[in-house]
MARBA-3410 file (N, C-alpha, C, O; in Angstrom, 1 decimal):
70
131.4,87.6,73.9,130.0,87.5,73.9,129.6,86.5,75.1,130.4,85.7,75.4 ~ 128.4,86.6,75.6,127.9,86.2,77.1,127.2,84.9,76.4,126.3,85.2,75.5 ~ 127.5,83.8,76.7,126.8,82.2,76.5,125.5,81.9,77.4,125.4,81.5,78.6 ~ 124.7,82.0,76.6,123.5,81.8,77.1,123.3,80.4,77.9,123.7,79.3,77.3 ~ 122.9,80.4,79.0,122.6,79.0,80.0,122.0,78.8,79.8,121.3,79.3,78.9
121.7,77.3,80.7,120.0,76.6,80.6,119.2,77.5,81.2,119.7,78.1,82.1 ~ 118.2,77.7,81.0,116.6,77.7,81.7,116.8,76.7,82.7,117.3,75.6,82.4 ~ 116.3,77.1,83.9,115.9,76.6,85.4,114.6,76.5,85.7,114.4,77.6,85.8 ~ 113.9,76.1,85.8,112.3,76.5,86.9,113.0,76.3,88.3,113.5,75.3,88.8 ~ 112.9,77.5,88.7,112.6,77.5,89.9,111.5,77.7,91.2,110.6,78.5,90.9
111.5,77.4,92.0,109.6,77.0,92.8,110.2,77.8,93.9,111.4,77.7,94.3 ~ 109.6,78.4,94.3,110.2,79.4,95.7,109.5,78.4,96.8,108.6,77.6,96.5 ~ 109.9,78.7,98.1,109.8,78.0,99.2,108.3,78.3,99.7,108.0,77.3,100.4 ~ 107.2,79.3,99.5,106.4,79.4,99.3,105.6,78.5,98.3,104.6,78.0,98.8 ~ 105.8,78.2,97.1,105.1,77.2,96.2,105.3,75.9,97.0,104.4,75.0,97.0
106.3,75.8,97.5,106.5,74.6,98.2,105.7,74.3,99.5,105.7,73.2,99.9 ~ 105.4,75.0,99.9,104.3,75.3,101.3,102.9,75.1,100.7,102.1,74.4,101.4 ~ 102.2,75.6,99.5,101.1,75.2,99.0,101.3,74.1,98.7,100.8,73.2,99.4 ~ 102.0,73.9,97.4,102.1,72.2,97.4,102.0,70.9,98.8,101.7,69.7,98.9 ~ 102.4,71.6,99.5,102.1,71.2,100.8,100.8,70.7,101.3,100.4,69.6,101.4
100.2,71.9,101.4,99.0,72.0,101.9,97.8,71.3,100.8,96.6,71.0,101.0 ~ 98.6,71.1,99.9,97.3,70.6,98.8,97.7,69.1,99.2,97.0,68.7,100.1 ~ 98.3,68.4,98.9,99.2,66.9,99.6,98.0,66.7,100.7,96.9,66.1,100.7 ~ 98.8,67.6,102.1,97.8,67.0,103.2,96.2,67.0,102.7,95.4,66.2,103.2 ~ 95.7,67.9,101.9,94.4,68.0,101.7,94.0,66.8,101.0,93.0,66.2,101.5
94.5,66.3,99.9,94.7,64.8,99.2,94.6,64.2,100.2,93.4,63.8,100.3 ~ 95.5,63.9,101.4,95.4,62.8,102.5,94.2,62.8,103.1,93.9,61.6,103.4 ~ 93.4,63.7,103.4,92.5,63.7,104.1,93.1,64.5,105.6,92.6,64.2,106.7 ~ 93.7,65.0,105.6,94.2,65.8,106.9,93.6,67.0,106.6,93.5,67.5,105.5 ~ 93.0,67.7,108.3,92.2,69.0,108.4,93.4,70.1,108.6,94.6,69.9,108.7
92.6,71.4,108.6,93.6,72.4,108.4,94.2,72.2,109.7,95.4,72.1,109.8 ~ 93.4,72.3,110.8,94.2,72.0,111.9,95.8,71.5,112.0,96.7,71.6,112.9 ~ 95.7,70.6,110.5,97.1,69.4,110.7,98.4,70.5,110.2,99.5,70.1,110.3 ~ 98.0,71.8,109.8,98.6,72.9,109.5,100.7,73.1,110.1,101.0,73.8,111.1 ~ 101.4,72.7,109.7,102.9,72.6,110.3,103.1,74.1,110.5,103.9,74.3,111.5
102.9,74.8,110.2,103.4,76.1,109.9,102.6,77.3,110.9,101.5,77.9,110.6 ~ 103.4,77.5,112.2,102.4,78.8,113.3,103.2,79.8,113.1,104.4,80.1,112.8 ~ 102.0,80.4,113.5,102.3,82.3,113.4,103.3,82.9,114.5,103.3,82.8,115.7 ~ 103.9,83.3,114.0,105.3,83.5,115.0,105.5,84.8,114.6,105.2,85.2,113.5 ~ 106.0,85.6,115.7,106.3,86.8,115.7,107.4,86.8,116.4,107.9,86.0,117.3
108.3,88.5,115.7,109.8,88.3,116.2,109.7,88.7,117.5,108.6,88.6,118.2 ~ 111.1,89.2,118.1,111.1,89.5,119.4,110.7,91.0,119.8,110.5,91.4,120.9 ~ 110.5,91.9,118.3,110.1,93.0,118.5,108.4,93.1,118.0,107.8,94.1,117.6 ~ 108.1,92.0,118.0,106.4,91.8,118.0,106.2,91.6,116.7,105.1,91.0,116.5 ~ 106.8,91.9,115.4,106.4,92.3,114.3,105.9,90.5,113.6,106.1,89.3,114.0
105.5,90.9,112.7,105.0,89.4,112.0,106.5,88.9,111.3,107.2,89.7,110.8 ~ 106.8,87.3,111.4,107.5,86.8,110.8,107.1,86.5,109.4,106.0,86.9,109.0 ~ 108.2,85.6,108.5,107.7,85.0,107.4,107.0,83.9,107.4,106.7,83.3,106.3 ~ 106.6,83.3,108.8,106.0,82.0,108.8,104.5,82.3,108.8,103.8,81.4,108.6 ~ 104.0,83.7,108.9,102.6,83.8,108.2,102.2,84.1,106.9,101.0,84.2,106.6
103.0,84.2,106.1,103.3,83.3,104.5,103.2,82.6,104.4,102.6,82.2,103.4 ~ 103.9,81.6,105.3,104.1,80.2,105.1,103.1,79.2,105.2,102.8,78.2,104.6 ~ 102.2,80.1,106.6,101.2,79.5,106.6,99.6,79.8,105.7,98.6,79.1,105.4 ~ 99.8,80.8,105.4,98.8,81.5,104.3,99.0,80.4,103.1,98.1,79.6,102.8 ~ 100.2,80.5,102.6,100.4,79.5,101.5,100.2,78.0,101.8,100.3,77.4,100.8
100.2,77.3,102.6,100.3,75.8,103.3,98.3,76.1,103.0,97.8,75.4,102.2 ~ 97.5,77.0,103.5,96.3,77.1,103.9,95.9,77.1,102.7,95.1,76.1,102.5 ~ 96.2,78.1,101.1,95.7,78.0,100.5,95.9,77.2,99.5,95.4,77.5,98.4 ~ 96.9,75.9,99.5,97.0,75.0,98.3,96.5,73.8,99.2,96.5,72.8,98.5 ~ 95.9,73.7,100.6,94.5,73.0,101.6,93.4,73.4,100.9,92.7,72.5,100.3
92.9,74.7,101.0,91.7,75.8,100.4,91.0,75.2,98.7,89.9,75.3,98.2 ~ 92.3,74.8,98.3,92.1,74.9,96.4,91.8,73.6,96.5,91.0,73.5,95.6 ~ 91.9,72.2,97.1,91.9,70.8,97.1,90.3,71.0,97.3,89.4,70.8,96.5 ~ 90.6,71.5,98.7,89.1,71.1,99.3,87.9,71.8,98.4,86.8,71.2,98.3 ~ 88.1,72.8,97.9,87.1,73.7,97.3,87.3,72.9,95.5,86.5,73.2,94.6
88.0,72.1,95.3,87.9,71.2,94.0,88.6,72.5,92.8,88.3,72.7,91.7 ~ 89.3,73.0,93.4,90.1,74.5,92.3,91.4,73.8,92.1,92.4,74.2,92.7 ~ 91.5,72.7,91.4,93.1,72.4,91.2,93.8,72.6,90.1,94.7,71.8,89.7 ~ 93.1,74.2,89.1,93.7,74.6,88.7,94.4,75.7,88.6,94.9,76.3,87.6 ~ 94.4,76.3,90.1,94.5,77.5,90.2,96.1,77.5,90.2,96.7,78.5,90.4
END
C-alpha cells in the first residue's frame, strides 16, 4: 500500500510576482517601478515575462484599488 505524504502548499512563481507587486504597492512605488519587461524571443513570439509582468501589475492593481481580498 502507497503511504500517504504531507500536504505541501505550493505558490507558483507567478503568485510570487503578484505578491510582489502588491509589496511595492504597500511601499508606495509606481507601476513604473515594475522589475519585470516584456521580452520577446528571438523568433518574435511573446515570452513568459509577460505573465510575469501581468501578475507583478495585478497584485500593484489590487493594493491600489483597496481589493486585498482578491
Amino acid at each position: 500500500m502507497i503511504q500517504p505524504t504531507a500536504i505541501v502548499n505550493r505558490r507558483s512563481p507567478l503568485e510570487g510576482a503578484r505578491r510582489k507587486g502588491a509589496e511595492a504597492a504597500h511601499a508606495g512605488l509606481p507601476v513604473s517601478a515594475c522589475p519585470y519587461r516584456d521580452k520577446r524571443t528571438l523568433s518574435g513570439r511573446l515570452s513568459w515575462s509577460r505573465s510575469f509582468r501581468n501578475a507583478w501589475l495585478e497584485g500593484h492593481r489590487d493594493v491600489m484599488q483597496g481589493d486585498l481580498f482578491r
